[in-house]
Backbone bond lengths (Angstrom), bond angles and torsions (degrees), N, CA, C in turn:
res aa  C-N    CA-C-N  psi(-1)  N-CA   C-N-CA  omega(-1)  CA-C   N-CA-C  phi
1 X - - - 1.426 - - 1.515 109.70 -
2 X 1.422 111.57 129.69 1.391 96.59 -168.45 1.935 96.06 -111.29
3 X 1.167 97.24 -13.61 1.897 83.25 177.71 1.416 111.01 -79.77
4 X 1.166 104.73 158.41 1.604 125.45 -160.53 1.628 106.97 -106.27
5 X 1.606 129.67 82.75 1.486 139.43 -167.22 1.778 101.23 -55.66
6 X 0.782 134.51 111.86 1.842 125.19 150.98 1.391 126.89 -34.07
7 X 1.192 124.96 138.89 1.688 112.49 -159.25 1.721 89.63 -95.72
8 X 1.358 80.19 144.73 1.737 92.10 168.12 1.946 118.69 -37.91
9 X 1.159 106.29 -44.90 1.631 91.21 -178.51 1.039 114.58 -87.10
10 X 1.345 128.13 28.54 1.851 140.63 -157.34 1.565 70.09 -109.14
11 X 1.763 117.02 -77.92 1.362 132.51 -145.56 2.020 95.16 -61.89
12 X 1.328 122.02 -46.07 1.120 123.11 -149.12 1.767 100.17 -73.92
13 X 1.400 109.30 -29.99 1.619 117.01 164.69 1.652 111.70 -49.41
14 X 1.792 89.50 -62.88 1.600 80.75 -166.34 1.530 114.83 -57.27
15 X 1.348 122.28 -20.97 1.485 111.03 -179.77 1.142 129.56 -85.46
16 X 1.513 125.26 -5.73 1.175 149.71 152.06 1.592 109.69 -62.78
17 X 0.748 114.63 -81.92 1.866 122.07 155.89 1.775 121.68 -3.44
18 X 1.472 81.63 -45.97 2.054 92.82 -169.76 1.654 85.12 -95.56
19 X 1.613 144.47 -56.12 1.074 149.17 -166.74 1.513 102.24 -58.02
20 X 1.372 131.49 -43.02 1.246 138.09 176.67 1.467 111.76 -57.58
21 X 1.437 114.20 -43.58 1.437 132.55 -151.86 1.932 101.10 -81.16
22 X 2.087 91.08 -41.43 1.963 95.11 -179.00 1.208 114.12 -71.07
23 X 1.492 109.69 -21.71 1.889 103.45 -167.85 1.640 90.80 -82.29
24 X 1.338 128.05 -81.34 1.124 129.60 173.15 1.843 118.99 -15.46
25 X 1.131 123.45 -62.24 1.904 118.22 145.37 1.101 113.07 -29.89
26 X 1.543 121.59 -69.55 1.371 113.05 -178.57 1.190 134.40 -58.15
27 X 1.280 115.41 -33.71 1.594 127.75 163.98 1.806 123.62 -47.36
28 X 1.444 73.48 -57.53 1.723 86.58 173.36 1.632 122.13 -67.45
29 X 1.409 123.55 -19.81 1.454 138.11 178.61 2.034 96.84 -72.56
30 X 1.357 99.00 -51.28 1.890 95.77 -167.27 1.365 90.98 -68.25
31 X 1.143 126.55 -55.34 1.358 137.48 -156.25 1.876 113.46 -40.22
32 X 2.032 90.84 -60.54 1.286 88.16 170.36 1.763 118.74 -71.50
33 X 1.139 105.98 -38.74 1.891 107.30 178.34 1.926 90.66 -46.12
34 X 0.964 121.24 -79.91 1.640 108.66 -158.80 1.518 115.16 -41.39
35 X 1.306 106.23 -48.93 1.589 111.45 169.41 1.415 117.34 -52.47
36 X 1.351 124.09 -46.56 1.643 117.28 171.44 1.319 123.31 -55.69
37 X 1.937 104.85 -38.47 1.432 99.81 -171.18 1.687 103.02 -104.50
38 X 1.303 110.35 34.85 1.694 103.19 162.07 1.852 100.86 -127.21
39 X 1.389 104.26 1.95 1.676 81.60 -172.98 1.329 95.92 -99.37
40 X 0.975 136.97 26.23 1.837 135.03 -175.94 1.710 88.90 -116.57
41 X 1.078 114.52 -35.87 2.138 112.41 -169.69 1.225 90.79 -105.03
42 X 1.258 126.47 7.52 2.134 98.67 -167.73 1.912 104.93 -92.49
43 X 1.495 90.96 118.14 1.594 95.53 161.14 1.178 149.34 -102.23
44 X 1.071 138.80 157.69 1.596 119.02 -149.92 1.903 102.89 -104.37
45 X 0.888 117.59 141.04 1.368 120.90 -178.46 1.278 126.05 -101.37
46 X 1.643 144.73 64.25 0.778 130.37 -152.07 1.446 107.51 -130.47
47 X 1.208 103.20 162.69 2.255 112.00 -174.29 2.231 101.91 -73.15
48 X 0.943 76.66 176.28 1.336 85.20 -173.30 1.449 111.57 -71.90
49 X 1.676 114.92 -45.91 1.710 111.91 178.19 1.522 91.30 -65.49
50 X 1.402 143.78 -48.91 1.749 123.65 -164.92 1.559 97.85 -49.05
51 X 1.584 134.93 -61.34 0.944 121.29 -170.14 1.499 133.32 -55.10
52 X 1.606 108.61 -33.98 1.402 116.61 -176.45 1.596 109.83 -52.37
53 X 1.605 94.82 -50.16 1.891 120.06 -157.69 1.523 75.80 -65.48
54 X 1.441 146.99 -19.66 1.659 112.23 -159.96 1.576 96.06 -142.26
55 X 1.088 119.04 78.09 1.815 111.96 -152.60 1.323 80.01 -102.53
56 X 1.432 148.97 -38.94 1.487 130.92 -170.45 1.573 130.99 -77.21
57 X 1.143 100.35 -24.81 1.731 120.18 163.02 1.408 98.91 -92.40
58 X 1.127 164.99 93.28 1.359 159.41 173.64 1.665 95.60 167.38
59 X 1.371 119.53 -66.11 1.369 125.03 167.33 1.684 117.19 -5.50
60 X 0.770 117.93 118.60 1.427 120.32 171.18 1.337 119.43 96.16
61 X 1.713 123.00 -32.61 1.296 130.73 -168.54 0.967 93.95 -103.61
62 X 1.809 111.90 153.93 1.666 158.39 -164.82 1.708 76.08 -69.46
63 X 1.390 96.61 127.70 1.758 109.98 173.02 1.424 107.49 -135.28
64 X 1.025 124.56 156.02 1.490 117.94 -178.77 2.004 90.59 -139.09
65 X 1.553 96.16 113.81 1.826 86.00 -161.20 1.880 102.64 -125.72
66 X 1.405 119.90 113.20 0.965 145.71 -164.23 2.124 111.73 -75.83
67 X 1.448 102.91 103.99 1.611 95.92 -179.81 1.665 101.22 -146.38
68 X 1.506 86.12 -156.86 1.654 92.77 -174.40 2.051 86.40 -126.85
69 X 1.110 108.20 142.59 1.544 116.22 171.44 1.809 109.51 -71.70
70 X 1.617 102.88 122.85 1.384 96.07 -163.38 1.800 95.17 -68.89
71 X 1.250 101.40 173.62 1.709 104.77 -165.38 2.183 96.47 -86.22
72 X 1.020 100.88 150.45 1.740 101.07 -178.58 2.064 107.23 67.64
73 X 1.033 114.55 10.66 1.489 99.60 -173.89 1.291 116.25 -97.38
74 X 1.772 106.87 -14.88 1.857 105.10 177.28 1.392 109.46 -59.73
75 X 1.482 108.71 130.65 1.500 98.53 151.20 1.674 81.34 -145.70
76 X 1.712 80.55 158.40 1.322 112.94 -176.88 2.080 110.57 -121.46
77 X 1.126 111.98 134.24 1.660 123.97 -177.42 1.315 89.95 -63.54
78 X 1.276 113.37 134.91 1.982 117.96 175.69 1.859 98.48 -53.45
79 X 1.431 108.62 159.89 1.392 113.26 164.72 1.821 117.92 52.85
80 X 1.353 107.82 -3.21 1.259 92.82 -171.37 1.804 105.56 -135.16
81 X 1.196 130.42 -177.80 1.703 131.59 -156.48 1.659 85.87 -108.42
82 X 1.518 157.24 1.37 0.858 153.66 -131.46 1.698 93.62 -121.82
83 X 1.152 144.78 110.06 1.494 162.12 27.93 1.568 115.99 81.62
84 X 1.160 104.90 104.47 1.578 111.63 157.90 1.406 115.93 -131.71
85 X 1.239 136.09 98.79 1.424 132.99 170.65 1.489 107.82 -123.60
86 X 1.688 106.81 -177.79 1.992 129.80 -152.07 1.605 76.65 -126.60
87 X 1.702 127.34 140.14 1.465 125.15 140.70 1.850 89.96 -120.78
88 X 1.524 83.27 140.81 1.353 94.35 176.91 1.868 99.08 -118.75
89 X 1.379 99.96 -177.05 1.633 102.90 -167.27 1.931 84.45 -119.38
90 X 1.255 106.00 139.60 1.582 101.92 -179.98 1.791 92.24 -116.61
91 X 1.636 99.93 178.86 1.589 104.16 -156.28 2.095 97.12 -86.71
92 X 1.293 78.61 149.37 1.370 141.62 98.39 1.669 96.92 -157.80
93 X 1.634 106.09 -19.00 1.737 97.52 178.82 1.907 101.24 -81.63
94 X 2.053 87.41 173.27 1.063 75.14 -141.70 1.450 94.04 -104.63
95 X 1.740 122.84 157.80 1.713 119.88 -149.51 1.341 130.41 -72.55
96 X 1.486 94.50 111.00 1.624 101.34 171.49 1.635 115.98 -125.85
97 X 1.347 91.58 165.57 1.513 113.76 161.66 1.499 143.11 -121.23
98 X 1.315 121.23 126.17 1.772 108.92 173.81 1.474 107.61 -114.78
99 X 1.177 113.94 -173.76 1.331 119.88 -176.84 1.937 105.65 -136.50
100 X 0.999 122.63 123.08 1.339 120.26 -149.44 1.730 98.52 -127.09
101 X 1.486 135.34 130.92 1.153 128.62 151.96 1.551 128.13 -119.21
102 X 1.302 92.75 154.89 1.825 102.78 -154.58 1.517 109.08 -134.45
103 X 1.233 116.68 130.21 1.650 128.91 -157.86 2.032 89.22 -135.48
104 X 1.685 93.48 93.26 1.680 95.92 170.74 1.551 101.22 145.52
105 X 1.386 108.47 -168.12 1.387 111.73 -156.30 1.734 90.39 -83.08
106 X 1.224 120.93 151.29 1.435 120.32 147.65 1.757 121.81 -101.55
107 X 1.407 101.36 143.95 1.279 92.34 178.76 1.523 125.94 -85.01
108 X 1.979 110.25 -178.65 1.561 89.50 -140.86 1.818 116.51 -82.14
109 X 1.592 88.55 -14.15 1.585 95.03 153.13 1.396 140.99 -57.53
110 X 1.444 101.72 -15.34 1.645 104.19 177.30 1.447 131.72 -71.67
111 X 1.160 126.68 76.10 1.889 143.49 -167.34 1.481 87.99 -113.34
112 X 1.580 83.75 156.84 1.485 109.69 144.44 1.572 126.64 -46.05
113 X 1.796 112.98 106.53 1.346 141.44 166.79 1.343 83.35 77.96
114 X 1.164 103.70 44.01 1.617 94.18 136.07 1.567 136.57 -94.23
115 X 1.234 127.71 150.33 1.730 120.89 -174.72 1.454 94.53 -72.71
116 X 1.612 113.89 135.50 0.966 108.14 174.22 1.842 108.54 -149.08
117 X 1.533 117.38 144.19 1.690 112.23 163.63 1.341 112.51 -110.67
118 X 1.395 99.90 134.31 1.765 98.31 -177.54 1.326 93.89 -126.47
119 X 1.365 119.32 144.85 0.954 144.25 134.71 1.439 148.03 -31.01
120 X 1.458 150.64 78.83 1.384 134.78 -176.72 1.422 109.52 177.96
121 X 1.144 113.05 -161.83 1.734 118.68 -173.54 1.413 108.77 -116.14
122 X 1.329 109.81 144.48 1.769 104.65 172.50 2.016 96.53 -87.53
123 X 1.832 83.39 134.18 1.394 91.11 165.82 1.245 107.15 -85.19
124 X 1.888 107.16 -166.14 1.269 123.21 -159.65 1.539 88.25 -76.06
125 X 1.188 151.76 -37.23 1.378 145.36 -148.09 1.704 96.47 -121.55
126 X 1.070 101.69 42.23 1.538 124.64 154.00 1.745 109.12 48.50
127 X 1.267 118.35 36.34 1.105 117.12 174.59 1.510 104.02 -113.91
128 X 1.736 109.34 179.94 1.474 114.35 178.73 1.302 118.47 -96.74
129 X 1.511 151.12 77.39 1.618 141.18 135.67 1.472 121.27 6.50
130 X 1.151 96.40 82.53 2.076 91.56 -172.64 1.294 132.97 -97.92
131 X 1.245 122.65 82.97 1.423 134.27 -155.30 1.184 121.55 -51.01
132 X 1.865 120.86 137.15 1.118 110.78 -172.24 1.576 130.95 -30.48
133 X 0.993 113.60 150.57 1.625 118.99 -171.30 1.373 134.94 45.46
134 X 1.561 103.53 32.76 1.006 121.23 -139.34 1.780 118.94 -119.15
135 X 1.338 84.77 8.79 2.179 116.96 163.45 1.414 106.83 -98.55
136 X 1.340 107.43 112.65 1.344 116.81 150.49 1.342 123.80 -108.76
137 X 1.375 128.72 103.72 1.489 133.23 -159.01 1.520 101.64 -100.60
138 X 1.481 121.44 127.05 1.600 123.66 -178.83 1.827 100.87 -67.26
139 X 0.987 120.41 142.95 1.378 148.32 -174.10 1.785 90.61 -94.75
140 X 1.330 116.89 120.83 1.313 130.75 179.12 1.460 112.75 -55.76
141 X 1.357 100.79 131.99 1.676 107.26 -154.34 1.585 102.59 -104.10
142 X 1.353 122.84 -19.99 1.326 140.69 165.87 1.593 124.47 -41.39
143 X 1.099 107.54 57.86 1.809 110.77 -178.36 1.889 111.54 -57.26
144 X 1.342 94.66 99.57 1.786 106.11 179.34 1.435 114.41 -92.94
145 X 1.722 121.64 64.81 1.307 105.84 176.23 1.446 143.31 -56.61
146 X 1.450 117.90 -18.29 1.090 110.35 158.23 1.572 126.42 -75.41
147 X 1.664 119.16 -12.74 1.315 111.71 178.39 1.939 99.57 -72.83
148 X 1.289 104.68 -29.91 1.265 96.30 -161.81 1.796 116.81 -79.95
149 X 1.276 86.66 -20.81 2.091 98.23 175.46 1.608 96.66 -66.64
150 X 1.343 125.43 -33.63 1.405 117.05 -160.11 1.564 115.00 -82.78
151 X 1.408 80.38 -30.89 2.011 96.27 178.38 1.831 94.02 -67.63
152 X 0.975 119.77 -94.66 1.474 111.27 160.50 1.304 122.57 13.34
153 X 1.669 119.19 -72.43 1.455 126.09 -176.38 1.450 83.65 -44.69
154 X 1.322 121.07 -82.10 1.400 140.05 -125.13 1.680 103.19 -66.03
155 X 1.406 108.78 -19.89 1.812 105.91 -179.90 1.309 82.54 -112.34
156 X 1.321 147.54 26.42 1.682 111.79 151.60 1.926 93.36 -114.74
157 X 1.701 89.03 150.79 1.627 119.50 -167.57 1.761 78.47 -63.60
158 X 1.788 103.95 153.09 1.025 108.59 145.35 1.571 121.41 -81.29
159 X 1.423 111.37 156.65 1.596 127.54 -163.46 1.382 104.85 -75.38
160 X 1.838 101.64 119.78 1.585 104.42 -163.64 2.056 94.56 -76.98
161 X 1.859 94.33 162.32 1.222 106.20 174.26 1.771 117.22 -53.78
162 X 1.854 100.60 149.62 1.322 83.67 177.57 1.753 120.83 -89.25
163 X 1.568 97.78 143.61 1.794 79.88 -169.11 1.267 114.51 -79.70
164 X 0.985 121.19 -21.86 1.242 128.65 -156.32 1.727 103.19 -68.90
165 X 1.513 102.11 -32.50 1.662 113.70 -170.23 1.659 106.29 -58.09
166 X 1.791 112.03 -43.90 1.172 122.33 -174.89 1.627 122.41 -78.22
167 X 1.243 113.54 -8.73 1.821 118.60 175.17 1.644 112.53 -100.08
């Protein structure tokens, strides 16, 4: 025999080699795709004192900034959907304030001290730009069963007499 066979652990390398080589490609292909298509949408989530303490690096970029609505600070422009409110940061963080404006519907949770994340950019005069739809107000997490049995009592009729007992 004059041809020369490859030894089995010659062949079993090289296919390890190419199998090593596709996952590793492949890895690196998702890897960068997820990274491209999250750094154009990625927003930053931060409390109200992170933003205050860093208002010049923060400036300009998509923020998504987490507070409580200070109590008395809504006001609203007569006749129109246009928004001026305060989120402050309550403790254990530590106390701040922004001033945030909002052009659109608010939702129906949105009151005074309410938890709220808004959405938008700090302008140049250090306030928040809050992009349409762009209030998310926490829905009260406080389950009061006795307030709610009483509301109940109070809208159901009391139970008419029986007639039948009296004929």
């Amino acid at each position: 025999m004059s041809g020369v066979t490859p030894s089995a652990s010659a062949i079993g390398r090289a296919t390890a080699i190419k199998i090593v080589v596709s996952v590793v490609a492949v890895a690196g292909a998702v890897g960068f795709l997820l990274t491209k298509s999250m750094k154009e949408g990625a927003e930053y989530y931060k409390h109200v004192d992170e933003v205050t303490s860093n208002l010049d690096h923060l400036r300009g970029m998509r923020l998504q900034v987490h507070g409580n609505v200070v109590d008395g600070s809504i006001e609203q422009a007569k006749g129109t959907l246009l928004y001026r409110f305060k989120i402050e940061s309550r403790a254990p963080r530590a106390p701040a304030i922004i001033t945030a404006t909002y052009d659109g519907l608010v939702p129906d949770t949105f009151k005074s001290g309410a938890e709220v994340v808004a959405k938008g950019t700090l302008t140049a005069d250090n306030q928040l730009a809050v992009v349409p739809d762009g209030i998310m107000a926490k829905c009260p997490s406080k389950y009061d069963a006795d307030k709610i049995d009483k509301e109940k009592a109070a809208k159901t009729p009391a139970p008419l007499p029986d007639i039948a007992q009296k004929i």
